[in-house]
C-alpha positions as a Python dict, from the first residue, in 0.01 Angstrom:
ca = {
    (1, 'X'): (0, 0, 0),
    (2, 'X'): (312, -200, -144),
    (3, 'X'): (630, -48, -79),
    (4, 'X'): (912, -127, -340),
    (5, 'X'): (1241, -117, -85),
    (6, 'X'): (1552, -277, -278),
    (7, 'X'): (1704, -559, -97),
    (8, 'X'): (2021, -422, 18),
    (9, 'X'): (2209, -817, -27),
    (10, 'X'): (2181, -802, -444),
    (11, 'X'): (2328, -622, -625),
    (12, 'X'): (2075, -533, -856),
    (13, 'X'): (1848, -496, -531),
    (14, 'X'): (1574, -706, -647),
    (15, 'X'): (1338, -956, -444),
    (16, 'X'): (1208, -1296, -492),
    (17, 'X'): (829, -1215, -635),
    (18, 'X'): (628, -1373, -329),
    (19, 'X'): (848, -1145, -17),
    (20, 'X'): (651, -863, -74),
    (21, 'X'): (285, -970, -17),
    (22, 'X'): (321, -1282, 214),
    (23, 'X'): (197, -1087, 576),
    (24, 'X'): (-137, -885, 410),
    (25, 'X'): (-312, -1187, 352),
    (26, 'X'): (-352, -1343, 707),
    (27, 'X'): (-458, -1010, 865),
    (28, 'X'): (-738, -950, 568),
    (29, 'X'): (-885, -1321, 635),
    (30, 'X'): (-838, -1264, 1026),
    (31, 'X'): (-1052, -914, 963),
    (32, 'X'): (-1337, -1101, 733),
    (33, 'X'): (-1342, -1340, 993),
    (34, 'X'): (-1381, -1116, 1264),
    (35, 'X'): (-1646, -878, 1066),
    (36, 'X'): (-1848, -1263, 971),
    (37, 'X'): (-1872, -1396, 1304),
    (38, 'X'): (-1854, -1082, 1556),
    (39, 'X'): (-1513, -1125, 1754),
    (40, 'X'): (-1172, -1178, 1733),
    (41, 'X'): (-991, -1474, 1694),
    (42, 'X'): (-591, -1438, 1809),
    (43, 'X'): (-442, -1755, 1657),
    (44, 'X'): (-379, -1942, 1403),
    (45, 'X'): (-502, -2120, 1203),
    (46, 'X'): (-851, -1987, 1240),
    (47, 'X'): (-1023, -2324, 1103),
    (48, 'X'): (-1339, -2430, 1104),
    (49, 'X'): (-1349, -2556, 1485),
    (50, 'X'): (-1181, -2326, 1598),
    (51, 'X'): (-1434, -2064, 1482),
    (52, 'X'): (-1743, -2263, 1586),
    (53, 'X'): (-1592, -2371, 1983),
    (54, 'X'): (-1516, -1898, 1972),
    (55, 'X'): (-1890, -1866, 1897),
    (56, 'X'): (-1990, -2144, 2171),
    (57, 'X'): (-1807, -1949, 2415),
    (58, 'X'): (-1551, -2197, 2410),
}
């Protein structure tokens, strides 16, 4: 759900185009991550070795 909330610092209240969706992203790739490989990962970035030393047990 987006949420249109004027910025209360113009005074037209508009935003810049890219403040409303930057946080949704991350948290849907760290969820198909998680669903893909069966746990969790807590940090970023979440690349390639990162994901394959999580499923050694690493």
């Amino acid at each position: 759900m987006i949420l249109e909330i004027p910025n209360p610092g113009h005074p037209y209240g508009v935003r810049g185009v890219g403040e409303t969706p930057i946080v949704p992203p991350l948290a849907a790739v760290s969820n198909a991550v998680a669903r893909a490989i069966g746990m969790r990962l807590n940090s970023l970035p979440m690349s390639p070795p990162r994901i394959l030393q999580a499923l050694s047990g690493g």
